[in-house]
N, C-alpha and C positions, 0 to 999 in steps of 0.2 A: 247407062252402065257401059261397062269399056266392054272388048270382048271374053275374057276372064268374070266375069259379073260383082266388079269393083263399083258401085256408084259413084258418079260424081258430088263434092260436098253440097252443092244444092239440090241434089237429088237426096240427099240421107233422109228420113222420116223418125221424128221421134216416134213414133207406134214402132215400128219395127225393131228400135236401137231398142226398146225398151222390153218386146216382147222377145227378143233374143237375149237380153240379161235376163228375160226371169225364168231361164230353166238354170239351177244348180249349177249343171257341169258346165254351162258356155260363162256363166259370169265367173266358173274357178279359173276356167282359162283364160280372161279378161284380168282379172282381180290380179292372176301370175304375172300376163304383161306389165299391168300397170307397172309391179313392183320390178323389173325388167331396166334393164338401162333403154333409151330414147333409141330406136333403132331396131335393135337387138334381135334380132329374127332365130326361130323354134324351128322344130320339127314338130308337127301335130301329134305324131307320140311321144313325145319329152315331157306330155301333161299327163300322163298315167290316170286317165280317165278310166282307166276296168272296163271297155267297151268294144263292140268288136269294130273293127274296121270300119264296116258298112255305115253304122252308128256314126264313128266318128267323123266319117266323110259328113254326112247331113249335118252335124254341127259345126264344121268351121264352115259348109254351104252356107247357112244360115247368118252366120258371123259375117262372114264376107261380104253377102248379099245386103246385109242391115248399114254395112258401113264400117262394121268396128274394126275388122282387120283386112290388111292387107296377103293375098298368099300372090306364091311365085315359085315357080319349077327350077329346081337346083338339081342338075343333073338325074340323079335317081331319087329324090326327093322333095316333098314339096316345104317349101319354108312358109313360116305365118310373122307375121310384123303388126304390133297394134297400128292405126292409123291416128295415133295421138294428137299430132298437131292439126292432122281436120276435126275429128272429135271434140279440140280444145277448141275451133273455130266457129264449127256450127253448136255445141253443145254447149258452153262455158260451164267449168265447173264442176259435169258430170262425171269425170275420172278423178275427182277428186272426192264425190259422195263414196264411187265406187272404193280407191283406198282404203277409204277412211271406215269401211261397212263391219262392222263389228261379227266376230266368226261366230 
């Protein structure tokens, strides 16, 4: 992992990716990027998850650490970026299941 606790794509673990999508709130946050243009960078509350702060620092923790996204300090903010194109590298296919996952 870098020093931000980014994995490298050979480091991602499907246990990980996969137990970080199966809590609700982190796969709406996933499911949003996907549907996101290629790039496209958030703010961690642009996803109106209903949760307090503390809460939502541990789920893009979690997000981050598993691989799926990418965050980065924008002045007084932190930004979140799916990491698509590793995902589509080490994953094939799996942002495509997600999409496509019926609400």
């Amino acid at each position: 992992m870098d020093e931000n606790g980014h994995p490298e794509v050979s480091e991602m673990e499907l246990g990980k990716v996969m137990s970080a999508l199966a809590d609700p709130l982190r796969r709406k946050v996933i499911t949003e990027l996907v549907g996101d243009d290629d790039g496209a960078e958030r703010t961690c509350m642009s996803f109106e998850l209903g949760v307090t702060k503390s809460t939502l620092t541990h789920h893009f923790r979690v997000l981050r650490e598993a691989g799926l996204v990418f965050q980065v300090d924008r002045g007084n903010s932190r930004k979140v970026t799916l990491r698509r194109p590793e995902l589509n590298e080490r994953f094939p296919g799996l942002l495509d299941l997600i999409a496509n996952e019926s609400p």
